[in-house]
C-alpha positions in Angstrom: 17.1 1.3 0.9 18.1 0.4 -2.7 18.2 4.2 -3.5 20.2 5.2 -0.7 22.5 2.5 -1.8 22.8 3.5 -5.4 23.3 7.2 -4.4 26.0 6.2 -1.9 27.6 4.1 -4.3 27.3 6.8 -6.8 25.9 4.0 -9.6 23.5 4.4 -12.1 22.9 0.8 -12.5 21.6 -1.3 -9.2 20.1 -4.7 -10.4 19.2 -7.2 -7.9 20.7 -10.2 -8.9 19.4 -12.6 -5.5 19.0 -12.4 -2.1 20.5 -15.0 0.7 20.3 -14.7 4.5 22.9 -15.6 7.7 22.5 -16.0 11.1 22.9 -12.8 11.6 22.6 -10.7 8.6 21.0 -10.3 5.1 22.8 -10.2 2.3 21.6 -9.2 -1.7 23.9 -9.2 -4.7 23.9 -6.9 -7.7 24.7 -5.5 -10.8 26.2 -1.7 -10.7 28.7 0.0 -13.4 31.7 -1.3 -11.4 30.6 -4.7 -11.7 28.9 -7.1 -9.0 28.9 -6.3 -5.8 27.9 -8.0 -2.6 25.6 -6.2 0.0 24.8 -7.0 4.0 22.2 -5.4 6.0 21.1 -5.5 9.7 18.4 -3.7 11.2 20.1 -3.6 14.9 21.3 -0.3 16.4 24.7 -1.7 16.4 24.3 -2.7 13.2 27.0 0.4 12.3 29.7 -0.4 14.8 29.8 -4.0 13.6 30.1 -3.7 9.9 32.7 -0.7 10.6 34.8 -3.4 12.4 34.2 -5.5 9.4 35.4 -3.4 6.8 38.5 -2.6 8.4 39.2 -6.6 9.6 38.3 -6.6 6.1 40.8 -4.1 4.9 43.7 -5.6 7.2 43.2 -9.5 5.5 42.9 -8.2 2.3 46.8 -5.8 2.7 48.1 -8.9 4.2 47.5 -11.0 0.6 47.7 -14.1 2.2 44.6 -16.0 2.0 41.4 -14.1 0.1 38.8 -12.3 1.6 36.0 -9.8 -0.5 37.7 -6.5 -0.7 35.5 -3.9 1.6 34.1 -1.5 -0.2 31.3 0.5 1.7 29.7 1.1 5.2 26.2 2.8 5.1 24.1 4.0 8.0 20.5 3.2 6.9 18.2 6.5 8.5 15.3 4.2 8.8 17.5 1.8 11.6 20.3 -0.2 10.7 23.1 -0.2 8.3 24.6 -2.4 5.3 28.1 -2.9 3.9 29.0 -3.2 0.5 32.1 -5.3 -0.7 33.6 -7.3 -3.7 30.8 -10.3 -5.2 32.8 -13.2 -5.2 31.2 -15.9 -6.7 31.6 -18.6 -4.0 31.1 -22.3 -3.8 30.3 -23.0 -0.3 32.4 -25.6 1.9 36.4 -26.5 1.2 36.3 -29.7 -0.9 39.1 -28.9 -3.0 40.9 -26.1 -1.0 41.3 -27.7 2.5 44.4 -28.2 2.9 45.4 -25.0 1.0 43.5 -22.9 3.8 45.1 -24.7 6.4 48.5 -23.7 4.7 47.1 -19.8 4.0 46.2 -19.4 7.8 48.8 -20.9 9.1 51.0 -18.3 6.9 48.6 -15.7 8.0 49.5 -16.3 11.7 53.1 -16.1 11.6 52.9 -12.9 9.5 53.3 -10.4 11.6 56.3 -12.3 13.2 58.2 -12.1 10.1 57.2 -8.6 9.7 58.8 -7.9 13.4 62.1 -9.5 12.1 62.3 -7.6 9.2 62.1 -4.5 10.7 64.7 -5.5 13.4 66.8 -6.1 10.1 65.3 -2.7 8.7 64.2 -4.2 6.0 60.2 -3.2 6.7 59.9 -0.5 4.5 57.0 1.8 3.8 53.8 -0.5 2.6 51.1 1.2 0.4 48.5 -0.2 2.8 48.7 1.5 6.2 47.4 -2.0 7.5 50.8 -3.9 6.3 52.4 -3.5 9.4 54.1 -4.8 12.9 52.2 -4.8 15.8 53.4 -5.7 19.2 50.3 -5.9 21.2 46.9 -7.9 21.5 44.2 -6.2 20.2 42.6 -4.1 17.3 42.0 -0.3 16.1 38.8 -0.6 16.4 36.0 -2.9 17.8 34.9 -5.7 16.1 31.1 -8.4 16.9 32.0 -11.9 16.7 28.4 -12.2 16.0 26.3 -8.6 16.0 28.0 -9.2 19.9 31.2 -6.3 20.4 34.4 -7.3 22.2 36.8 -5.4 24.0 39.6 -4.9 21.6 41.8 -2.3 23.6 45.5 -2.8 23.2 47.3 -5.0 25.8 50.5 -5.9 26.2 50.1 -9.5 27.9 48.0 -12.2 26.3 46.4 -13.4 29.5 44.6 -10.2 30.7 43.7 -9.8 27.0 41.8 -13.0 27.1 40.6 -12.5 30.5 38.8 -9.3 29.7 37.4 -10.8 26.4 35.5 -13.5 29.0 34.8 -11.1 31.0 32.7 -9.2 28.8 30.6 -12.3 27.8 29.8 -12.7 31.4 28.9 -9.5 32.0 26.5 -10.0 29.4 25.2 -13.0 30.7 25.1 -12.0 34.4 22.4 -9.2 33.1 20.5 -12.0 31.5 20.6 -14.7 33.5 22.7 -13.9 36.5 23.8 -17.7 36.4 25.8 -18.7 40.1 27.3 -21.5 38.5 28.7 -20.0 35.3 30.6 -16.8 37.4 31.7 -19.1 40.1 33.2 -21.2 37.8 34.6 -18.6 35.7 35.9 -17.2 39.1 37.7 -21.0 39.5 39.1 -20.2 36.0 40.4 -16.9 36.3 42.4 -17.4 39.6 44.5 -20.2 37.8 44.4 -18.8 33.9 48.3 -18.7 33.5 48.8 -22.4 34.3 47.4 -23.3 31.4 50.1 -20.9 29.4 53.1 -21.7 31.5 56.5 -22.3 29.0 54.3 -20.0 26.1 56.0 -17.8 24.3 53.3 -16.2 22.5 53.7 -13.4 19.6 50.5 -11.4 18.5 49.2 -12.8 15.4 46.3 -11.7 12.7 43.1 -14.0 13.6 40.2 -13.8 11.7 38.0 -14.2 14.8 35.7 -16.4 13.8 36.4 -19.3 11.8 33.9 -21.7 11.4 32.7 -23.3 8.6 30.3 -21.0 7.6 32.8 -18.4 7.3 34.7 -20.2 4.7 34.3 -21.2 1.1 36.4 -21.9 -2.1 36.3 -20.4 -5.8 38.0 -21.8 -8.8 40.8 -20.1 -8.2 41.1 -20.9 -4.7 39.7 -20.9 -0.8 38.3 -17.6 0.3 37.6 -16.4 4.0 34.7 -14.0 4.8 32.9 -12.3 8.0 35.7 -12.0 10.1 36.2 -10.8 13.7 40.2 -9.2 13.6 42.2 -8.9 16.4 45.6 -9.6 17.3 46.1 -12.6 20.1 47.0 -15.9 20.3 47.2 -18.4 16.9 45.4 -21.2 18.5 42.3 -19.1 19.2 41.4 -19.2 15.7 41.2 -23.0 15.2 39.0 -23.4 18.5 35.7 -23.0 16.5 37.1 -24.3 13.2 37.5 -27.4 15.4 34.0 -26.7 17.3 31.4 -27.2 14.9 33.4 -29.2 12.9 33.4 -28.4 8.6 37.0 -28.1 7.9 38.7 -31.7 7.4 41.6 -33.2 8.5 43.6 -31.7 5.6 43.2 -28.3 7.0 45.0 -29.1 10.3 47.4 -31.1 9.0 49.2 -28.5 6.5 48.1 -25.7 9.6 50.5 -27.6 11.8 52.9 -28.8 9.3 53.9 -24.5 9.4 52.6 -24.3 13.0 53.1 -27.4 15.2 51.0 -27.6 18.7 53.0 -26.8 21.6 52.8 -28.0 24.8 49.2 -27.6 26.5 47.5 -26.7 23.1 44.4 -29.2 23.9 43.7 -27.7 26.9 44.1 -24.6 25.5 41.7 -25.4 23.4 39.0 -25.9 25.6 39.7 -22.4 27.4 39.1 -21.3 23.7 36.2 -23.2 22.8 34.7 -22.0 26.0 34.6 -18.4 24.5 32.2 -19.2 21.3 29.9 -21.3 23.3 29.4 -18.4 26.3 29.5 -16.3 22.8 26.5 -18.8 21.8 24.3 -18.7 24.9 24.5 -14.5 24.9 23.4 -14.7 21.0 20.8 -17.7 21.0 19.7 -18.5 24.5 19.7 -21.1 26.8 20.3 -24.1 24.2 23.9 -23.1 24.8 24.1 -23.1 28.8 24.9 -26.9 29.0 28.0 -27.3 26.6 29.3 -24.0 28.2 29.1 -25.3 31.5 30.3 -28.1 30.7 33.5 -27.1 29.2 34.1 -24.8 32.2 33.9 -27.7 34.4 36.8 -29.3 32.1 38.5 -26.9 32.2 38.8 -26.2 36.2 39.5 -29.7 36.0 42.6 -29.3 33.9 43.7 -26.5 36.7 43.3 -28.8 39.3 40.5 -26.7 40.7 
């Protein structure tokens, strides 16, 4: 593997400099002429299609210069099964202990982006961007497909949040009805679905840049600042993004207090919440099993309660 990733990366020096492991993925740093580099591999057969939608979620954070990610470098398809991505080393202390509240400022910034990219070219002052990604979009979505997990989600373009969000559930349970064919879970999700835009009534909501999946473990700082990493990109809903920051806790209060100094909560945003949360943990049970089944339940059951169900 090391030679096809020397030859790929047309380097005469590869020098292994450690090896660390995810949930998910492996990664190994090293040593080539351009410098360190950072490397992940996964054996999976749709081990391809995720990192692709990596390195262009990737490419996307990195033209918007707002908060730091590791600028992409390489997809490679590995012929023995698999396939590994190669991107910037950054040399990464793990956690926020210094950078919390700076994040919280960065993403909230990151959100309203592509707002302020719409008014500007109502003004016509959006001119031509060297990075194709720079741009105003008006829908929910992505170019391509992106795994919050090694899982993929529906990214097609949609004009209204709601069906967006719908179809992104429905996907999960689709999953999960081949698994486990769980009554409870689709007849609740049924419950859900039949009163989904009460819980967005008075919203006005613009399509913003979300990482996808922001949890702790997908954040970290340098000494020059916080730095994001593995992300999920689509275009949707602002508040999605803090649902699992706020999940499985890791980001202090500092985060969400500058977030919403930028971005206040509107009206219904805890609820919301839960609708949100509801998507990692059904995300959960599909990746690690049956540990998961009881808070996703649960939070279904909240939320039909909310809806008056």
């Amino acid at each position: 593997m090391e030679e096809l990733l020397q030859n790929e990366l047309n380097t005469k020096t590869l020098k292994c400099l450690g090896r660390s492991g995810g949930c998910v993925n492996e990664g190994t740093s090293y040593m080539t002429d351009l410098g360190k580099i950072f490397v992940k591999f996964n054996n999976k057969s749709g081990a391809k299609l995720m990192f692709d939608g990596e390195l262009v979620s990737l490419d996307v954070m990195h033209a918007m210069d707002v908060v730091k990610v590791p600028k992409p470098i390489k997809v490679i398809s590995v012929p023995e099964g698999g396939a590994m991505i190669a991107m910037e080393y950054l040399d990464l202390s793990r956690g926020l202990s210094k950078c919390s509240a700076i994040l919280g400022e960065q993403l909230a910034r990151l959100h309203l982006l592509n707002e302020e990219l719409g008014k500007k070219m109502k003004n016509s002052e959006n001119s031509v961007h060297k990075n194709p990604h720079y741009k105003f979009v008006d829908k929910f979505g992505f170019d391509v497909t992106t795994c919050c997990g090694y899982l993929p989600q529906d990214n097609t373009w949609q004009d209204d949040w709601i069906k967006f969000y719908a179809r992104k559930i429905e996907v999960q349970m689709e999953l999960l009805d081949k698994k486990y064919r769980d009554k409870e879970a689709r007849e609740l999700w049924s419950q859900i679905l039949a009163k989904l835009p009460l819980l967005f009534e008075g919203s006005n909501i613009q399509p913003a840049l979300l990482h996808g999946d922001l949890w702790a473990g997908n954040v970290a700082e340098t000494s020059q600042g916080p730095v994001m990493f593995d992300p999920a990109c689509f275009y949707g809903h602002s508040e999605f993004d803090l649902s699992i920051s706020r999940l499985f806790g890791g980001f202090s209060q500092s985060f969400f207090d500058a977030y919403h100094k930028l971005i206040p909560q509107a009206p219904g945003y805890r609820e919301r919440l839960e609708l949100y949360k509801f998507f990692h943990y059904i995300n959960h049970w599909n990746h690690f099993g049956d540990g998961y089944r009881g808070s996703t339940i649960g939070t279904m059951k909240t939320i039909v309660k909310t809806l008056g169900s």
